[in-house]
C-alpha positions as CSV (number, residue, x, y, z in Angstrom):
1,X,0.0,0.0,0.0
2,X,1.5,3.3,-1.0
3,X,0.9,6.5,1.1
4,X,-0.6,7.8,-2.4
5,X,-3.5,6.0,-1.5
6,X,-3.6,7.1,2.6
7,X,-3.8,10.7,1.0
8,X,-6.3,9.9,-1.0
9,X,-8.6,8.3,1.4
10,X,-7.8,11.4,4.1
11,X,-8.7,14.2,0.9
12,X,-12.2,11.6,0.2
13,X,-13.1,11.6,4.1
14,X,-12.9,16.0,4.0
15,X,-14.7,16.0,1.1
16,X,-17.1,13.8,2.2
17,X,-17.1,15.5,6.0
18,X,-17.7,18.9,4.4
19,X,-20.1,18.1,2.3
20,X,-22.1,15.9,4.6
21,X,-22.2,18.8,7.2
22,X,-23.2,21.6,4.5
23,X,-26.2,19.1,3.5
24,X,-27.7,18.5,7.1
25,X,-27.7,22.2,7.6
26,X,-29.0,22.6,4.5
27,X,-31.9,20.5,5.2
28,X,-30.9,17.7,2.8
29,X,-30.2,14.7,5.5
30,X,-31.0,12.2,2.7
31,X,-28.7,13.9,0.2
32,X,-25.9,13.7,3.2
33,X,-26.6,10.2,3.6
34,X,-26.5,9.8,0.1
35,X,-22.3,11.7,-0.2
36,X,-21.8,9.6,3.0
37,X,-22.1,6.0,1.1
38,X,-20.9,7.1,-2.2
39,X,-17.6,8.1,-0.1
40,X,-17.6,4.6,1.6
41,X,-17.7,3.1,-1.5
42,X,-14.8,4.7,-3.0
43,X,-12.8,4.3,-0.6
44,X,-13.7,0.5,-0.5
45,X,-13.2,0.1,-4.2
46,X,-10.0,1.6,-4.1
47,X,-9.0,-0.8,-1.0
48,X,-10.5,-4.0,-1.8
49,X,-7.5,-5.2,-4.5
50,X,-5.4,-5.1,-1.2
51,X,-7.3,-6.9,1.0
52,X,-7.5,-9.6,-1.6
53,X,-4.0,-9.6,-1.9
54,X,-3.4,-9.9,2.0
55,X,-5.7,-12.8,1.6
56,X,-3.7,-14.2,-1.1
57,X,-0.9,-13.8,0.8
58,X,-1.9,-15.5,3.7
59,X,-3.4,-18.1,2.1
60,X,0.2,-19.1,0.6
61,X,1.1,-18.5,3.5
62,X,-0.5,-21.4,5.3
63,X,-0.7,-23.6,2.5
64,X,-4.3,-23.7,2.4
């Protein structure tokens, strides 16, 4: 995992904090909710390859 990617997820989560909180005082909760998961999944798309690969690894790892 690169730090590339740690900054990446840290700029996502500010985006994603700034615009949740302009939303709810805006009125728009669902909208908020809305930024919230779309920000989750990002972040999960961009981290799932290495969590596959830590399985991978681990599965070589033990032989399994």
């Amino acid at each position: 995992m690169t730090i590339n990617l740690i900054f990446k997820i840290a700029a996502v989560g500010i985006i994603v904090t700034i615009l949740n909180q302009v939303l709810k005082h805006a009125g728009r909760d669902e909208q908020a909710f809305l930024v919230s998961l779309a920000g989750l999944i990002l972040v999960l798309v961009w981290v799932l390859p290495y969590i596959a690969e830590l399985f991978e690894s681990m599965k070589r790892l033990f032989s399994l």
